[in-house]
N, CA, C and O atoms as a GROMACS GRO file, in nm:
protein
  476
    1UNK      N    1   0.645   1.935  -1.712
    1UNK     CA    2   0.670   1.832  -1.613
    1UNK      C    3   0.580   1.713  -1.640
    1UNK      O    4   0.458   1.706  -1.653
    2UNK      N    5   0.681   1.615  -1.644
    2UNK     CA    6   0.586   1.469  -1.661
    2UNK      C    7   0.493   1.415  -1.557
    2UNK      O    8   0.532   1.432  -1.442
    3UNK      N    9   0.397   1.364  -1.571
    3UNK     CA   10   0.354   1.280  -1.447
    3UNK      C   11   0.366   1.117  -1.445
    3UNK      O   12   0.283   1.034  -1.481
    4UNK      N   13   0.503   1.099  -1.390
    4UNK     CA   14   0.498   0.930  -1.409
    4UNK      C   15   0.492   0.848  -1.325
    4UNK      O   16   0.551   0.851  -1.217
    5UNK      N   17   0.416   0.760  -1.368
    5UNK     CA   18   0.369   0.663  -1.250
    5UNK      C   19   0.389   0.516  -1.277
    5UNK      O   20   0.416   0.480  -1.392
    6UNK      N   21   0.378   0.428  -1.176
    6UNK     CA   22   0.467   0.319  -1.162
    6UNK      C   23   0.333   0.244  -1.206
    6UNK      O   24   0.212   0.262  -1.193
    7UNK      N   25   0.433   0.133  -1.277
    7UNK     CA   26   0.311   0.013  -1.358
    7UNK      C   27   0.253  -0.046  -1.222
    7UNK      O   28   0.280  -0.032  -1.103
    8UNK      N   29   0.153  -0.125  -1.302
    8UNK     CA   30   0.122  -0.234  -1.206
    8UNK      C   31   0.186  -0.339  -1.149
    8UNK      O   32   0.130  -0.392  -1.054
    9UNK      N   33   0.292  -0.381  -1.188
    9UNK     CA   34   0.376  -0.434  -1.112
    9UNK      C   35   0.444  -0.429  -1.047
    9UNK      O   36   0.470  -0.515  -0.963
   10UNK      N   37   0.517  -0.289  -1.067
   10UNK     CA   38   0.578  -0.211  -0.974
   10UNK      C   39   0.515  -0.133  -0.824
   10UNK      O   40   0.581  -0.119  -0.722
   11UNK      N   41   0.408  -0.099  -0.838
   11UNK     CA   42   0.311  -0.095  -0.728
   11UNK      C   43   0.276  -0.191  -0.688
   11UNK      O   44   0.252  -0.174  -0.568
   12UNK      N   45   0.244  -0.344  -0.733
   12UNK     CA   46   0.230  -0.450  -0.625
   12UNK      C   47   0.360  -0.469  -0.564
   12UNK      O   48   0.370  -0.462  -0.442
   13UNK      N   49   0.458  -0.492  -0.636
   13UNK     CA   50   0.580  -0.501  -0.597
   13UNK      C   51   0.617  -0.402  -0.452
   13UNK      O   52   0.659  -0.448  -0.346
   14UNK      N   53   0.594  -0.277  -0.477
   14UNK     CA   54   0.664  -0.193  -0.375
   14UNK      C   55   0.532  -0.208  -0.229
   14UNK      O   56   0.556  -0.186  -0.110
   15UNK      N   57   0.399  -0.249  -0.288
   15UNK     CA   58   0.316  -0.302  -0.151
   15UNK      C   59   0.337  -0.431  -0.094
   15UNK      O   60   0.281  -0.459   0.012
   16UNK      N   61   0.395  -0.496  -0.141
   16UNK     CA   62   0.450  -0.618  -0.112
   16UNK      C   63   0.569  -0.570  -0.022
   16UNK      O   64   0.545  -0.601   0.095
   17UNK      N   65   0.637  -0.534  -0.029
   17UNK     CA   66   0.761  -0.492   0.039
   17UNK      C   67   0.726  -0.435   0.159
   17UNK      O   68   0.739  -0.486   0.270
   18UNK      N   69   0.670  -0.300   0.123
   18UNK     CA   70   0.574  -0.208   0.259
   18UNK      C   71   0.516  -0.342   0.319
   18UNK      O   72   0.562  -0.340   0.433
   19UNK      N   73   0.432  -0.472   0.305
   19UNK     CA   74   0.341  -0.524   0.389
   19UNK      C   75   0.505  -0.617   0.484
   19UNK      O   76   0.516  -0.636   0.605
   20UNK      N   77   0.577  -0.646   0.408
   20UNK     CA   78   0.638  -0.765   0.471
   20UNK      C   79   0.805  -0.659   0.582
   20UNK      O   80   0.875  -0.698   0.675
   21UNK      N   81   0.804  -0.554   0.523
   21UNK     CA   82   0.856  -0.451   0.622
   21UNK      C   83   0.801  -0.419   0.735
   21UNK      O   84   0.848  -0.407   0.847
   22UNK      N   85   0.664  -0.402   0.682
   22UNK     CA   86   0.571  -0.333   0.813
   22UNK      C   87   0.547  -0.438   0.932
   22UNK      O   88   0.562  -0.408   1.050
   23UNK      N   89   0.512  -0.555   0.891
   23UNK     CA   90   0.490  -0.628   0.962
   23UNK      C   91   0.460  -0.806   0.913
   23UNK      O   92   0.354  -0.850   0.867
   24UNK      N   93   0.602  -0.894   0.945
   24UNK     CA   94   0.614  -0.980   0.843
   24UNK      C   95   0.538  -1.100   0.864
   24UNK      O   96   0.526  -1.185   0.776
   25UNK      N   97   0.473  -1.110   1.009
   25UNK     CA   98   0.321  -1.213   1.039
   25UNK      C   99   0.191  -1.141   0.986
   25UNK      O  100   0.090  -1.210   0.980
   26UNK      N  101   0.185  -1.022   0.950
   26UNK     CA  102   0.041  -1.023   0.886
   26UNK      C  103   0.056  -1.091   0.737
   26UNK      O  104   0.148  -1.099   0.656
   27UNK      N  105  -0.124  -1.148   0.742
   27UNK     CA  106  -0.138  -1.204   0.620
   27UNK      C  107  -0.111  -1.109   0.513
   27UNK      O  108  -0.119  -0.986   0.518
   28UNK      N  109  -0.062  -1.214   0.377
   28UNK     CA  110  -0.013  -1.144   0.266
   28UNK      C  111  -0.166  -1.193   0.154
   28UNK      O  112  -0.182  -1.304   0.103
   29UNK      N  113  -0.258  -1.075   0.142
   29UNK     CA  114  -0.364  -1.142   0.067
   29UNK      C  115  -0.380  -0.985  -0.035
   29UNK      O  116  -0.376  -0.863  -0.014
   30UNK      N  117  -0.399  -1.070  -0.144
   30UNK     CA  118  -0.413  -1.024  -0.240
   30UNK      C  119  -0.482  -0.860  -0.222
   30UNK      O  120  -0.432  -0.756  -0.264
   31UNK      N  121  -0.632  -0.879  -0.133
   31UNK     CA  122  -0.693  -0.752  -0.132
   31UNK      C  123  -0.613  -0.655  -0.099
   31UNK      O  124  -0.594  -0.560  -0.175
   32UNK      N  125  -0.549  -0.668   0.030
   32UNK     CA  126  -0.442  -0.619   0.115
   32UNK      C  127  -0.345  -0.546   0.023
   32UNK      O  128  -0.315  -0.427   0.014
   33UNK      N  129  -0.304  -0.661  -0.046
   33UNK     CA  130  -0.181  -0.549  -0.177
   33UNK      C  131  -0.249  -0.467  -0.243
   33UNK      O  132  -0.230  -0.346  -0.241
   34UNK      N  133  -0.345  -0.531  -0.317
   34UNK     CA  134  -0.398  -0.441  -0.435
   34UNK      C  135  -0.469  -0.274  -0.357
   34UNK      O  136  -0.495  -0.170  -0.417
   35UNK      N  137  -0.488  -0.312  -0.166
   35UNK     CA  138  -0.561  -0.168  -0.147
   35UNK      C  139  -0.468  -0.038  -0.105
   35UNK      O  140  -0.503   0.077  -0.082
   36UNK      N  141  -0.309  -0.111  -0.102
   36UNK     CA  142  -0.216  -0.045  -0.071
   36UNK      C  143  -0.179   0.022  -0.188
   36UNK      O  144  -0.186   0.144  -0.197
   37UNK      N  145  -0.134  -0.061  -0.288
   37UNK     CA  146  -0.122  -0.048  -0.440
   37UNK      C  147  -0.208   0.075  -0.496
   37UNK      O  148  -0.163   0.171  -0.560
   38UNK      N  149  -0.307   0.059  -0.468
   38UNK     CA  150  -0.433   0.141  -0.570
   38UNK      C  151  -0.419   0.092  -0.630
   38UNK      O  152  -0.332   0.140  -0.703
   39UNK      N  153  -0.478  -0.060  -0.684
   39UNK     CA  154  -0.494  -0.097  -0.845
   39UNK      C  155  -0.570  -0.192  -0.777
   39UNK      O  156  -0.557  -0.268  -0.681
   40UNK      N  157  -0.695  -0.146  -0.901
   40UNK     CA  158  -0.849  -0.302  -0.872
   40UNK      C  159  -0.790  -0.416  -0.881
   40UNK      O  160  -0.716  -0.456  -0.971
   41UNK      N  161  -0.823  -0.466  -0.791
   41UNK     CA  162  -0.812  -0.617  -0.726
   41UNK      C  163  -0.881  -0.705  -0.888
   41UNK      O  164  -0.852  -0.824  -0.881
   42UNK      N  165  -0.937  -0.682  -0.985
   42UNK     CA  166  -1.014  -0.829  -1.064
   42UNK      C  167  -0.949  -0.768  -1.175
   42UNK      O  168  -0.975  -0.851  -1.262
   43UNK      N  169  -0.856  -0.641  -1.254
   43UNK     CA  170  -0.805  -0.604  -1.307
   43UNK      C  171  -0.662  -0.696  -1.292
   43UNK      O  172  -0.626  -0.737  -1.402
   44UNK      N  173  -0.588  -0.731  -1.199
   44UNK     CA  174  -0.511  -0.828  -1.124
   44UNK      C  175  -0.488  -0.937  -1.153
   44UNK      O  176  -0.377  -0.991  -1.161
   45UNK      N  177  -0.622  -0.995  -1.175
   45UNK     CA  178  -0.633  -1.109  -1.146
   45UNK      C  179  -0.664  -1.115  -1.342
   45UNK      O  180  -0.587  -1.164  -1.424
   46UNK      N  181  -0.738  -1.078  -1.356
   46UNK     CA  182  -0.729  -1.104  -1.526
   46UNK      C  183  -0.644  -1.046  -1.607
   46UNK      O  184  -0.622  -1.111  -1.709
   47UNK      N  185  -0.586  -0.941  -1.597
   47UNK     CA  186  -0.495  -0.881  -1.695
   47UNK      C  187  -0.334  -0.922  -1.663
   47UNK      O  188  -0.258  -0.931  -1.759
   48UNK      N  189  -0.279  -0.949  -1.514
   48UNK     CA  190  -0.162  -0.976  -1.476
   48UNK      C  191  -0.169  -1.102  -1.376
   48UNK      O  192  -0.173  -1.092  -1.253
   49UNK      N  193  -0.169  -1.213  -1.443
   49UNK     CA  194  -0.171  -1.340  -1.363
   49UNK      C  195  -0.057  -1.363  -1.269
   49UNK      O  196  -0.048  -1.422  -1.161
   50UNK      N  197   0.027  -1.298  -1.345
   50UNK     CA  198   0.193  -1.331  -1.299
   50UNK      C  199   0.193  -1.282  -1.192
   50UNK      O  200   0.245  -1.357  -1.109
   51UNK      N  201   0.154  -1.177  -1.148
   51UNK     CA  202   0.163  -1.097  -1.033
   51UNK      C  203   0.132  -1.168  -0.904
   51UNK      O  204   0.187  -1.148  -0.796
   52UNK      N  205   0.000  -1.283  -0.941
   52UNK     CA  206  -0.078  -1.355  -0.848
   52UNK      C  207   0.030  -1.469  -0.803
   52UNK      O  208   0.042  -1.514  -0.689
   53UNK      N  209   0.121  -1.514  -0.943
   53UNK     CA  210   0.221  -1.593  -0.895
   53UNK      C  211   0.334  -1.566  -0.756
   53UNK      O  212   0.368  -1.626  -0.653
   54UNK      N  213   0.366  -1.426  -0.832
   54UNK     CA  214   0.494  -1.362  -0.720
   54UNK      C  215   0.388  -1.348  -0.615
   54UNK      O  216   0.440  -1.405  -0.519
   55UNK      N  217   0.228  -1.290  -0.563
   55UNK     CA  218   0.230  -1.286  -0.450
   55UNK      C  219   0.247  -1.386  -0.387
   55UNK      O  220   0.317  -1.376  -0.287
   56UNK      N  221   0.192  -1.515  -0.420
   56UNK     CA  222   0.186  -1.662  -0.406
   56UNK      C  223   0.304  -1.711  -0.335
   56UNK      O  224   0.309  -1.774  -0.229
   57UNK      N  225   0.437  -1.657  -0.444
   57UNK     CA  226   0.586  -1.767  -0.396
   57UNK      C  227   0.625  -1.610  -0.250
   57UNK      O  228   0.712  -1.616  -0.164
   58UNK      N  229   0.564  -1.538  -0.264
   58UNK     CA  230   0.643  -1.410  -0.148
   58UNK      C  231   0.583  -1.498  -0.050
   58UNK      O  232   0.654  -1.514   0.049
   59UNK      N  233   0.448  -1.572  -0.047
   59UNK     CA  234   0.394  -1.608   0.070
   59UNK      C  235   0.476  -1.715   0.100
   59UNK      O  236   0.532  -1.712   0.209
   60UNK      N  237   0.495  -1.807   0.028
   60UNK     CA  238   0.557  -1.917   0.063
   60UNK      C  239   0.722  -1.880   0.123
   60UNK      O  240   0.772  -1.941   0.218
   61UNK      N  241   0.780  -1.790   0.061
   61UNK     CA  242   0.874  -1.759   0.148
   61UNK      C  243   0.931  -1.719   0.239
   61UNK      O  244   1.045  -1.735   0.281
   62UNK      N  245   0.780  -1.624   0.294
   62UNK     CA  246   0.759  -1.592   0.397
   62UNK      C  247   0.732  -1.687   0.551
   62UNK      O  248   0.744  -1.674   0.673
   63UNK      N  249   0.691  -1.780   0.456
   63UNK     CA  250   0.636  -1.887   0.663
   63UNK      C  251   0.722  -1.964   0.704
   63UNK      O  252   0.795  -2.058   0.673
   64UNK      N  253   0.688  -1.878   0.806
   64UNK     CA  254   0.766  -1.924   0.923
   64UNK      C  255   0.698  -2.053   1.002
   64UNK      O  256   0.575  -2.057   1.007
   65UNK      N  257   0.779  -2.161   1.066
   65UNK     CA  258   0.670  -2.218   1.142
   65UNK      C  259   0.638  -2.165   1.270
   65UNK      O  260   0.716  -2.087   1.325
   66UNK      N  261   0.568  -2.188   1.304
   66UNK     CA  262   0.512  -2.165   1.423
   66UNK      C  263   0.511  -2.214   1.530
   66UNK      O  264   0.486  -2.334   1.530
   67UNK      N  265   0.535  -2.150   1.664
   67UNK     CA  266   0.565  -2.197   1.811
   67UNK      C  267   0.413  -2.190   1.868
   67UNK      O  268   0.318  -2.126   1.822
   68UNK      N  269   0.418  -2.271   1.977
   68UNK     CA  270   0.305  -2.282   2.045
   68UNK      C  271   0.322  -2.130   2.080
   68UNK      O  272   0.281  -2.056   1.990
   69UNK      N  273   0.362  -2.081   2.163
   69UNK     CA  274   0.340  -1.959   2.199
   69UNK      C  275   0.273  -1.834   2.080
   69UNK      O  276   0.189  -1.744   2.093
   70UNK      N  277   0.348  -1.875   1.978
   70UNK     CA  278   0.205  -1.806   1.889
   70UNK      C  279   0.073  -1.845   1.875
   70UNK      O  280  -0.013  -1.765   1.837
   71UNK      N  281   0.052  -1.942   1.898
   71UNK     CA  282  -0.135  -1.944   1.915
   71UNK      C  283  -0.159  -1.938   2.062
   71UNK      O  284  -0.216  -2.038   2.106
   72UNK      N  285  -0.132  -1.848   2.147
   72UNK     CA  286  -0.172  -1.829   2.262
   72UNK      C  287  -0.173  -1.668   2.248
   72UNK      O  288  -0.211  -1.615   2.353
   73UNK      N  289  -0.135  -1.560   2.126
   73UNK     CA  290  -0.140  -1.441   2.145
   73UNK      C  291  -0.266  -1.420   2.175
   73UNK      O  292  -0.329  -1.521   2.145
   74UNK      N  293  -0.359  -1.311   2.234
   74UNK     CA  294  -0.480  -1.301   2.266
   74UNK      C  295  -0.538  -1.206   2.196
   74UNK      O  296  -0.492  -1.092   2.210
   75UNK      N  297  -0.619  -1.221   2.132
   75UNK     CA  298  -0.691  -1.127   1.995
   75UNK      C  299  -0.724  -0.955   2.039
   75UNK      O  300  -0.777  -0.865   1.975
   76UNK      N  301  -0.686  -0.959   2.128
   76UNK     CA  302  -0.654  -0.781   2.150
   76UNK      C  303  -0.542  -0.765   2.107
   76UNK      O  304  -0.519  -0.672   2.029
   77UNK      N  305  -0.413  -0.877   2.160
   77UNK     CA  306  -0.283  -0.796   2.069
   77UNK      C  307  -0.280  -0.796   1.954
   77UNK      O  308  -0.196  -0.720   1.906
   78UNK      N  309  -0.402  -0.911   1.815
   78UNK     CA  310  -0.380  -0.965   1.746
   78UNK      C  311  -0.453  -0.774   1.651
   78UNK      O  312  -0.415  -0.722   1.546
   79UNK      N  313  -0.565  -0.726   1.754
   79UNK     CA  314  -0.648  -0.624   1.705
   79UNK      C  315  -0.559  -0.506   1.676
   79UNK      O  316  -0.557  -0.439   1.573
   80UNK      N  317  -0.463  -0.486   1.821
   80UNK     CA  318  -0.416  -0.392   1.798
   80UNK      C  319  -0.269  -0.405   1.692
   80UNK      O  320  -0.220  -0.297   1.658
   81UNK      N  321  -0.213  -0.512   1.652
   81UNK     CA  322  -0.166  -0.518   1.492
   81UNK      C  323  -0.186  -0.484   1.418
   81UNK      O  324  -0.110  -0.429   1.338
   82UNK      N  325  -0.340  -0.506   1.406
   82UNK     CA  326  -0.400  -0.517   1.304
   82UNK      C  327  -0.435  -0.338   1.247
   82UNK      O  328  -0.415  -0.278   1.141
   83UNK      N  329  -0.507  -0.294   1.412
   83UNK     CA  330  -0.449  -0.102   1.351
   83UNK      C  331  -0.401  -0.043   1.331
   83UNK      O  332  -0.431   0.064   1.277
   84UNK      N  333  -0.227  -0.106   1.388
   84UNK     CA  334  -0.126  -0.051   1.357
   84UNK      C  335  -0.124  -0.068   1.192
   84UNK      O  336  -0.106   0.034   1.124
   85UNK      N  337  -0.138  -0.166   1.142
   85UNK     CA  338  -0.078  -0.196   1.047
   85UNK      C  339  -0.224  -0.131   0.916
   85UNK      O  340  -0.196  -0.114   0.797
   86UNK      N  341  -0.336  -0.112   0.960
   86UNK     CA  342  -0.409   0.041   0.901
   86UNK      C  343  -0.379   0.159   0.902
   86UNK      O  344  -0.394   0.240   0.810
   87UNK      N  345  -0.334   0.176   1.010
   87UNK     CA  346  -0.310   0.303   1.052
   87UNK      C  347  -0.178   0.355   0.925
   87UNK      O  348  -0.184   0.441   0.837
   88UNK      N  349  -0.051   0.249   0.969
   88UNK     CA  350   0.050   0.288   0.854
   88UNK      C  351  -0.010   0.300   0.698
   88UNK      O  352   0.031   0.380   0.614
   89UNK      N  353  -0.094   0.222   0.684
   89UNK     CA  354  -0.154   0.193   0.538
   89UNK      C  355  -0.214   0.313   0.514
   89UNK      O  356  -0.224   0.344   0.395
   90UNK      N  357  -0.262   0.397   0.605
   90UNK     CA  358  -0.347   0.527   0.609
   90UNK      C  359  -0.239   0.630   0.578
   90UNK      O  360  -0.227   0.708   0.484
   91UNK      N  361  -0.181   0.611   0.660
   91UNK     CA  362  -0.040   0.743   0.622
   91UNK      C  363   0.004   0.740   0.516
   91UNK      O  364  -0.010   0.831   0.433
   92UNK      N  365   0.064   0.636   0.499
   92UNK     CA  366   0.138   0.556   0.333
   92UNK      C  367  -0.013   0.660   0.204
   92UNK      O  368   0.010   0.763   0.140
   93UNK      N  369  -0.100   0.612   0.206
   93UNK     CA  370  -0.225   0.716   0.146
   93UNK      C  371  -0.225   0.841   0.140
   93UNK      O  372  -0.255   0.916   0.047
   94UNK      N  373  -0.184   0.864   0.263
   94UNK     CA  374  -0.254   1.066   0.328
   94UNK      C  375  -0.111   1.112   0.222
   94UNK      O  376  -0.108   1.175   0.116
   95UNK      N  377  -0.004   1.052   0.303
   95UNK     CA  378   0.185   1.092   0.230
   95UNK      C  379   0.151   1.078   0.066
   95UNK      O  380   0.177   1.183   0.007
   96UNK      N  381   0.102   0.980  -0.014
   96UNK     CA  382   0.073   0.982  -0.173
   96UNK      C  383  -0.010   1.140  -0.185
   96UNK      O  384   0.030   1.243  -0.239
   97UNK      N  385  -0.122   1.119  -0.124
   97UNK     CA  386  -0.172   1.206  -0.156
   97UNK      C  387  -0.160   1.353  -0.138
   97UNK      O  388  -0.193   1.445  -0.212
   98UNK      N  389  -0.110   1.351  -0.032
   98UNK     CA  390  -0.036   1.519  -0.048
   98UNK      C  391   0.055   1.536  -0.073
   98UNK      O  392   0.114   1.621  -0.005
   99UNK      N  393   0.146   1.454  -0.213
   99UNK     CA  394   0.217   1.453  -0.327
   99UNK      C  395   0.125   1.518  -0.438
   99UNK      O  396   0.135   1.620  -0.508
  100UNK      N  397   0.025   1.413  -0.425
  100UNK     CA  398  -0.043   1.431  -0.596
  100UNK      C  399  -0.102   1.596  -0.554
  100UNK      O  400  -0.064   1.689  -0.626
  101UNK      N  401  -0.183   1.620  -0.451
  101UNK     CA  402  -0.198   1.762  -0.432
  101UNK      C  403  -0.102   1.859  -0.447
  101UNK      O  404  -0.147   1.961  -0.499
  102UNK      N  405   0.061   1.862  -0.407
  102UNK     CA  406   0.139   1.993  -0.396
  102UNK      C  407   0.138   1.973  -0.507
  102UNK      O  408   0.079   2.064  -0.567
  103UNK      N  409   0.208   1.823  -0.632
  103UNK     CA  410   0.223   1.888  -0.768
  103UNK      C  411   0.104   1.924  -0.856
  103UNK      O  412   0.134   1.958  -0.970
  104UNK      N  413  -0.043   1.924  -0.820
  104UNK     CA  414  -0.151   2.012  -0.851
  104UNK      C  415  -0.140   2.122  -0.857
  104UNK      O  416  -0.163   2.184  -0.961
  105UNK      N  417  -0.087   2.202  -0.702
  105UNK     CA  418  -0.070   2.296  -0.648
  105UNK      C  419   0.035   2.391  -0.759
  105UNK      O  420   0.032   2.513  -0.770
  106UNK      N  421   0.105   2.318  -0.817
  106UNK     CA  422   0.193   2.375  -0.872
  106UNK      C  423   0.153   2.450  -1.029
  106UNK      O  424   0.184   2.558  -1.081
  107UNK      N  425   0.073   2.337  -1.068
  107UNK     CA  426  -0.016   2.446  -1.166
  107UNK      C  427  -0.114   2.547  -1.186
  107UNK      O  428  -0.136   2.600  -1.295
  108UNK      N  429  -0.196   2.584  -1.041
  108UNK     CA  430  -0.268   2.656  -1.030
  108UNK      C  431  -0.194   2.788  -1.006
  108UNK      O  432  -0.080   2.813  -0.969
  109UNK      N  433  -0.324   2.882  -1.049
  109UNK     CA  434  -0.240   3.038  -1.150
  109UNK      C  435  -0.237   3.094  -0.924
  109UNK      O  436  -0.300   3.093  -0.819
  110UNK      N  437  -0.172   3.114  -0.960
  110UNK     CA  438  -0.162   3.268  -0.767
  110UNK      C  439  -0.091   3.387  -0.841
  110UNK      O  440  -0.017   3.391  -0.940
  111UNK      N  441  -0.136   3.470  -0.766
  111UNK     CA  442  -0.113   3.631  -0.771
  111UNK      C  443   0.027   3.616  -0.720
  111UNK      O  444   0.090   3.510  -0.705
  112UNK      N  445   0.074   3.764  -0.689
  112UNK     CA  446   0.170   3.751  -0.664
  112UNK      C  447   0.184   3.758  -0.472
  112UNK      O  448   0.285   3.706  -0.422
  113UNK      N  449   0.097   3.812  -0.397
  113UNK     CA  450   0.064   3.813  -0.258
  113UNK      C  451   0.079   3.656  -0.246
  113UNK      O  452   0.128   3.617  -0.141
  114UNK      N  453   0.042   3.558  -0.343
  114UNK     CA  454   0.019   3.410  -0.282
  114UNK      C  455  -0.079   3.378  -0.289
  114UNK      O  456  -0.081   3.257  -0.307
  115UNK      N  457  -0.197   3.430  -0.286
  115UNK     CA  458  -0.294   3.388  -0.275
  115UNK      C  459  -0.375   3.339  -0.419
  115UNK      O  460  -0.290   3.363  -0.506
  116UNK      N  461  -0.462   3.299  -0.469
  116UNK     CA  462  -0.495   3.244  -0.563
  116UNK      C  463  -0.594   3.407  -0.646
  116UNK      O  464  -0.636   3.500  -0.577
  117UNK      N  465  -0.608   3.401  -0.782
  117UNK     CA  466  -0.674   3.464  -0.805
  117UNK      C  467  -0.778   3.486  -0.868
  117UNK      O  468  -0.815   3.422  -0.966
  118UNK      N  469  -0.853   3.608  -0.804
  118UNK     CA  470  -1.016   3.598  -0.856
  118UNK      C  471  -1.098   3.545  -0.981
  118UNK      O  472  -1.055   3.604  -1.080
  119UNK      N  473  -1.156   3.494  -1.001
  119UNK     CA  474  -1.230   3.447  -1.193
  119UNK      C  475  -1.321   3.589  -1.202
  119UNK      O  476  -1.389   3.612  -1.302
   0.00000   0.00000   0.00000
């Protein structure tokens, strides 16, 4: 069984999507992708410039203008966005990662009860 994993562009790409799905007024900043992504942020920026482009024109296509009534939201609703939109970023993590664990899981030796066995 292979283990294949998505380039770097394809992981900014698909955190780009997750950020502007999840929630399409939070800021779109670079750190933000790259911590969703898993891929170093200065690796990014020097090895794939292009990438910095597409986040660049996603932003620009993204704004909206703005009503007075948006600068009157009050920075508790602005806070609790803001955890929502960790909180998903946390799951989106925990869900990868207990991927990469079951197919771990899958190579380690178990008896036949299930349980793992003695060294």
């Amino acid at each position: 069984m292979k283990n294949e994993e998505l380039s770097v562009a394809e992981k900014i790409s698909t955190a780009i999507k997750f950020l502007l799905e999840d929630n399409p007024r939070s800021p779109l900043t670079v750190s933000c992708i790259c911590r969703i992504a898993k891929v170093n942020r200065s690796s990014v920026y020097t090895h794939h410039p292009e990438l910095i482009d597409k986040i660049k024109k996603s932003r620009q296509e993204r704004e909206i203008p703005r009503k007075k009534s948006d600068a009157s939201i009050s920075h508790s609703v602005r806070l609790q966005k803001d955890y929502e939109l960790r909180n998903k970023a946390l799951l989106y993590v925990c869900l990868e990662l207990k991927a990469e664990l079951d197919n771990i899981k899958l190579f380690l030796p178990h008896s036949k009860n299930g349980q793992k066995k003695a060294s």
